[in-house]
C-alpha positions in Angstrom: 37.9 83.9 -10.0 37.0 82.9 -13.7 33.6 83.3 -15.0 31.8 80.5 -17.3 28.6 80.4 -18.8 26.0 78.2 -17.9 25.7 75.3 -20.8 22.4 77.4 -21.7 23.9 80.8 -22.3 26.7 79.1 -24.6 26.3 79.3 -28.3 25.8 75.8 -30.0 27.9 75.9 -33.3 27.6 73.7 -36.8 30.8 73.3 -38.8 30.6 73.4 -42.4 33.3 71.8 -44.7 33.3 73.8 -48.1 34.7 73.8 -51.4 36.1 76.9 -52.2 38.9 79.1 -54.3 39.6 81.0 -50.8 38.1 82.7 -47.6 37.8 86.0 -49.1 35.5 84.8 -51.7 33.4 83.0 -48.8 33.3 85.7 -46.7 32.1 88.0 -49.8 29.1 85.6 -50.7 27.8 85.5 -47.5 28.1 89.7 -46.9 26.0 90.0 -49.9 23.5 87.6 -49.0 22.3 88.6 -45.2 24.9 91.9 -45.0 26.3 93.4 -41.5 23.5 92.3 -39.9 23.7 88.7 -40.2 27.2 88.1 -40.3 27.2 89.7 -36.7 24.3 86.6 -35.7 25.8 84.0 -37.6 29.3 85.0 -35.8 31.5 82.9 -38.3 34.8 81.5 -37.7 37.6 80.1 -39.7 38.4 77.0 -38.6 42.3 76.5 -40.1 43.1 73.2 -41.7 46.0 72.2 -44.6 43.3 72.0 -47.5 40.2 72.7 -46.5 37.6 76.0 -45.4 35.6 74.4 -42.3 33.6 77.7 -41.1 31.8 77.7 -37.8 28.8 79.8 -37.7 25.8 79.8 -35.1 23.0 76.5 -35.8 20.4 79.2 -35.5 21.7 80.8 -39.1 22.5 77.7 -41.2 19.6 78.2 -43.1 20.7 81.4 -43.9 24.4 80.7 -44.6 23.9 77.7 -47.0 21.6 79.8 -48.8 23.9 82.5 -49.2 26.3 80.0 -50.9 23.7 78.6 -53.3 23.0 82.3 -54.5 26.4 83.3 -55.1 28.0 83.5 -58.5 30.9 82.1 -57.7 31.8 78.1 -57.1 31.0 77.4 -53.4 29.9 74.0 -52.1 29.3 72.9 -48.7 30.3 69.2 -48.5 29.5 68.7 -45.1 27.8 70.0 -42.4 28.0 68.8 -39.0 27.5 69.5 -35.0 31.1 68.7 -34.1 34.5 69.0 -36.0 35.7 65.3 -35.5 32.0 64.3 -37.4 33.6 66.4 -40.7 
């Protein structure tokens, strides 16, 4: 017998389409912003695609996220952010 989780106890996700010279470098700027800490509650994936970085992270810690890019030295800019991945 499988588990699930009731549609309450499920994490709601945002996507965020970004311009950027690679993952490593997105990774980086947000590790420096919030640290350990809040990369563990933002819970960010890599979404794969040809010639984009779509990252999903946890709606609660958008705020967070998009202000880690801002403060970062290097070029990163979120083009798009939106609640399902066909809306990017």
């Amino acid at each position: 017998m499988k588990l699930k989780l009731k549609p309450s106890a499920r994490m709601n996700r945002h996507y965020i389409l970004l311009e950027a010279k690679s993952k490593k470098e997105v990774e980086q700027a947000i590790l420096d912003y919030i640290g350990i800490l809040g990369w563990a509650k933002a819970s960010p994936i890599f979404i794969n695609d040809k010639n984009k970085i779509i990252l999903s992270i946890d709606r609660k810690e958008m705020i967070n996220v998009r202000a880690a890019f801002e403060l970062s030295n290097s070029d990163i800019k979120v083009l798009r952010v939106s609640g399902t991945l066909k809306g990017l």
